[in-house]
C-alpha positions in Angstrom: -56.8 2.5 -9.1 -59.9 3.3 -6.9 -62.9 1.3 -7.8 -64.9 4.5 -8.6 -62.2 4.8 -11.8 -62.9 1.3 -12.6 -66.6 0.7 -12.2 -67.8 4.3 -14.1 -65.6 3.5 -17.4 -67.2 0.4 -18.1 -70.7 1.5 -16.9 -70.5 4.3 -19.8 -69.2 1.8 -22.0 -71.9 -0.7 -21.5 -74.6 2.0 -21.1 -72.6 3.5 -24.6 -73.0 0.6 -26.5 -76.5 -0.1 -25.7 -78.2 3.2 -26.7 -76.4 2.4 -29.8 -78.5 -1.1 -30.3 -81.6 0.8 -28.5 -84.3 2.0 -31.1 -87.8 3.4 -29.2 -89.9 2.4 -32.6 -88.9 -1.3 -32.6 -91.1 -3.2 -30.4 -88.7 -5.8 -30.1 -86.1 -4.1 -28.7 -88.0 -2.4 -25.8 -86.3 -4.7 -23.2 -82.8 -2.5 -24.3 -84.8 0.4 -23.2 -85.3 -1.2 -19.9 -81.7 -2.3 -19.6 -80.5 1.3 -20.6 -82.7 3.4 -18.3 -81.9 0.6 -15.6 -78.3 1.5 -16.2 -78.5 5.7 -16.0 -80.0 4.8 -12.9 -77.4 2.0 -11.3 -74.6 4.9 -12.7 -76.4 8.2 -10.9 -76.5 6.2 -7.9 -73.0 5.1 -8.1 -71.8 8.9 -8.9 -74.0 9.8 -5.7 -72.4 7.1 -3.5 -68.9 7.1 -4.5 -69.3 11.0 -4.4 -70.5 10.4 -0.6 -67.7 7.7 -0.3 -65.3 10.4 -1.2 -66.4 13.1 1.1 -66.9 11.1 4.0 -63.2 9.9 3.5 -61.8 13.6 2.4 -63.3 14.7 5.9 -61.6 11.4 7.8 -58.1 12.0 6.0 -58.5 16.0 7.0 -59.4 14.7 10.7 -56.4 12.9 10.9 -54.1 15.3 9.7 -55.3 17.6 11.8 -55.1 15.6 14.9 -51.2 14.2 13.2 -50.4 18.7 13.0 -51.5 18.6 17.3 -49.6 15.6 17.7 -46.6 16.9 16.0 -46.8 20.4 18.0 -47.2 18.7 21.0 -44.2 16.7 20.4 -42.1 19.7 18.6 -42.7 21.7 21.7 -42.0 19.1 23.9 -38.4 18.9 22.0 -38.1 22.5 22.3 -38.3 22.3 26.1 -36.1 19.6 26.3 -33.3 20.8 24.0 -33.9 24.4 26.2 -33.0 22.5 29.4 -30.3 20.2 27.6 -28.7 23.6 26.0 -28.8 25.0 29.5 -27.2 22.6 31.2 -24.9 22.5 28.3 -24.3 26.3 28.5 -23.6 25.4 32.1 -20.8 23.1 32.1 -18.9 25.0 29.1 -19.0 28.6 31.1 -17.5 26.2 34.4 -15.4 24.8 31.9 -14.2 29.2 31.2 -16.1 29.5 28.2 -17.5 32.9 27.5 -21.3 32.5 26.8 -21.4 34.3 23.1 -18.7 31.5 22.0 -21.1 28.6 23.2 -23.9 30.0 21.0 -21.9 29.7 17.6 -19.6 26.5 18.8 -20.3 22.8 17.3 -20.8 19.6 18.3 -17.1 18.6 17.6 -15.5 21.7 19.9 -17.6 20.7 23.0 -16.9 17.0 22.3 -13.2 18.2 22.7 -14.4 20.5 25.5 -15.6 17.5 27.4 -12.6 15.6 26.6 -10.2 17.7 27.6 -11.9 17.9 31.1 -11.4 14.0 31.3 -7.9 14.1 30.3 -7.0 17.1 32.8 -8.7 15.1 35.6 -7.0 12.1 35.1 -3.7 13.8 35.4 -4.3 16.1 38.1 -5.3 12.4 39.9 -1.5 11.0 39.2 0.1 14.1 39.4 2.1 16.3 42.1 0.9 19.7 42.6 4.0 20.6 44.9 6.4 20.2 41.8 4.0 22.1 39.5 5.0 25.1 41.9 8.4 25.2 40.2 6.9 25.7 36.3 5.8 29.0 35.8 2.8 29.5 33.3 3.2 32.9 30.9 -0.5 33.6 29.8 -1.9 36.3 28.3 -5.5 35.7 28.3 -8.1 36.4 25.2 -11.5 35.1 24.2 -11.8 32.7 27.6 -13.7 33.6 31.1 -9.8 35.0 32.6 -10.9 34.1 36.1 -12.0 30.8 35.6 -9.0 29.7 33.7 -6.2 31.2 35.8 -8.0 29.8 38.6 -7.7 26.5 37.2 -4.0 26.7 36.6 -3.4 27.7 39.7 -5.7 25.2 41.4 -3.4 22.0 40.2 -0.1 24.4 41.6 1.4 26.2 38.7 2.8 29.6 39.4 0.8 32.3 37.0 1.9 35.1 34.8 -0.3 37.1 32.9 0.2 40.1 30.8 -1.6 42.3 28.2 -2.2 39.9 24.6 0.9 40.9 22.5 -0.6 39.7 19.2 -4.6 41.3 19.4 -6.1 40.2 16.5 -5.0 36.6 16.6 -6.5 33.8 19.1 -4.6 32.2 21.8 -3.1 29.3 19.4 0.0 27.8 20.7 2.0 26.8 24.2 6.0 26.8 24.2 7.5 25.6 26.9 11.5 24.9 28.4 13.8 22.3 28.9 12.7 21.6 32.8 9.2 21.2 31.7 7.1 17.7 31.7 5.6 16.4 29.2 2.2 16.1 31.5 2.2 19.6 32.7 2.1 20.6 29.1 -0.6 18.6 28.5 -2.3 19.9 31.6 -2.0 23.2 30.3 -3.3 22.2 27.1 -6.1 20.5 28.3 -7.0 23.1 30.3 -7.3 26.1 27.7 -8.8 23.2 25.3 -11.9 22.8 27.9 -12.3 26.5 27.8 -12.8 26.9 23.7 -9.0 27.3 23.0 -7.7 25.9 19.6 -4.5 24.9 20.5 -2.7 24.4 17.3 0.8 23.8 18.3 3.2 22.6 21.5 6.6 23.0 21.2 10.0 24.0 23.3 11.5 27.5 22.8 13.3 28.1 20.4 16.6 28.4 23.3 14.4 26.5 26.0 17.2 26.5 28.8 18.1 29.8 31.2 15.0 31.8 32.5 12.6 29.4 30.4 14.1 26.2 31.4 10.5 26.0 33.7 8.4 28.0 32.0 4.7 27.7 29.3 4.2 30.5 27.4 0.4 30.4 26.1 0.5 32.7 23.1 -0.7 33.4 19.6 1.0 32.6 16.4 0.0 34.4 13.6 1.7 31.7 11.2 -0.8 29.3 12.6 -3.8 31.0 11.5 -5.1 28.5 8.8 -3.7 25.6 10.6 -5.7 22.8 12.0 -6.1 22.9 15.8 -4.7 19.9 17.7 -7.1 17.2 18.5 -7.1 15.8 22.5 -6.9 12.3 20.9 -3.3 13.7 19.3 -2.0 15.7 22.5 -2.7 12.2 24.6 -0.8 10.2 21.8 2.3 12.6 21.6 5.3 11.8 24.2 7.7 14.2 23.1 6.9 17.7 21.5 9.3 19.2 19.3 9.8 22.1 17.4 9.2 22.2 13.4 11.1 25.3 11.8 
C-alpha cells in the first residue's frame, strides 16, 4: 500500500469526525474550528504533493520503459544479425554437406544435429578405412531430394564405384540401403552416413533379400514405400549396430 492510500483515509476520518464535534456558535469549541480548517489545509496540500509525487514518478517509470523498449531493439536486432550470420554459416555447411537449400529452411534442430554427426562418423571411417577395396563395392543410387552432385561426388571420393539411375519409386523419399553378401559392415555405414549428412532419413539397412551373385558387392540406395511412417534410424543406432539383418 502506497503511503498516499494510507495517510488520506485517516486524514478524512480525523477531519470527519471533527466537523462532527465542530459547532461555529459555541465559543468554546472555536479551537475545533482551527484544528478542522488546519486539517482541509494539511489534506489539499497532501493531494497536491502526492499528486506531484505521482506524476513525477509516472514520467520516471515512462522514461525508463522507454529507454528498456531501445535497449531491447538494440539487443533484438543485434540477435537478428547474429542468428542471420549463424543461419548462414549454418546454410553453408548443410548445402557442402548436399543439402538442397529449401530443405534447410523447414529442417530442425534434431536433423542437423544428425547432419553434423553423420559428417563425424563418415570421417572417422574414411580415416581407418581403405579406399582401394571400396573400388570393388558398387553403389546403386538413384538420387531424390539431395544436391546429386555433391553426394555422388562424395561416394566416389572415399572409392566406391557409382550407379545411378532414374528414382523407381517418385513419390516416396530415398529411405533404405540393401546391400550383398561381400559387403562390410563399415562401407554400409559410410554410405549411410553419407546420405544422413545430406538430409536423408535412412530408415532401414539390410542384405538382399538373395545377397550373393551380381549383388554379392553391391548398395542399393532406394525407397520403401512400407517404410513410410517408420522412424528414421538414428546415427547413435547405425554406430551401435555390427551386423544388419533383414526383418520380413
Amino acid at each position: 500500500m502506497s503511503l498516499e492510500h494510507f495517510i488520506m483515509p485517516i486524514l478524512a476520518l480525523i477531519i470527519g469526525i471533527i466537523s462532527l464535534f465542530t459547532d461555529p456558535k459555541d465559543g468554546k469549541k472555536k479551537w475545533l474550528i482551527i484544528v478542522l480548517i488546519s486539517s482541509l489545509i494539511i489534506a489539499t496540500g497532501l493531494q497536491v504533493y502526492f499528486k506531484i509525487d505521482n506524476q513525477t514518478k509516472t514520467n520516471a517509470e515512462l522514461s525508463w520503459r522507454q529507454q528498456r523498449i531501445t535497449e531491447l531493439i538494440k539487443i533484438v536486432s543485434s540477435f537478428r544479425a547474429e542468428t542471420n550470420e549463424r543461419f548462414s554459416d549454418l546454410t553453408k555447411l548443410l548445402t557442402n554437406f548436399g543439402w538442397l537449400r529449401d530443405k534447410i529452411s523447414i529442417t530442425n534442430v534434431a536433423d542437423v544435429e544428425q547432419s553434423i554427426f553423420a559428417e563425424e562418423e563418415r570421417k572417422l571411417i574414411v580415416s581407418i578405412g581403405s579406399v582401394e577395396k571400396r573400388r570393388a563395392i558398387t553403389v546403386q543410387y538413384f538420387p531424390k531430394d539431395v544436391d546429386r552432385e555433391i553426394v555422388e561426388g562424395a561416394l566416389r571420393e572415399v572409392g566406391f564405384r557409382l550407379i545411378s539411375g532414374r528414382t523407381q519409386v517418385a513419390d516416396v523419399p530415398t529411405n533404405s540401403i540393401w546391400f550383398g553378401v561381400s559387403v562390410g559392415i563399415e562401407d554400409v555405414k559410410l554410405v549411410a552416413y553419407t546420405l544422413i549428412r545430406a538430409g536423408v532419413k535412412i530408415k532401414a539397412i539390410r542384405p538382399f533379400r538373395n545377397p550373393t551373385g551380381a549383388r554379392a558387392s553391391l548398395i542399393q540406395v532406394g525407397a520403401d514405400a512400407l517404410l513410410i511412417d517408420a522412424p528414421a534410424l538414428t546415427v547413435a543406432e547405425i554406430r551401435s549396430t555390427s551386423n544388419f539383418e533383414r526383418v520380413e
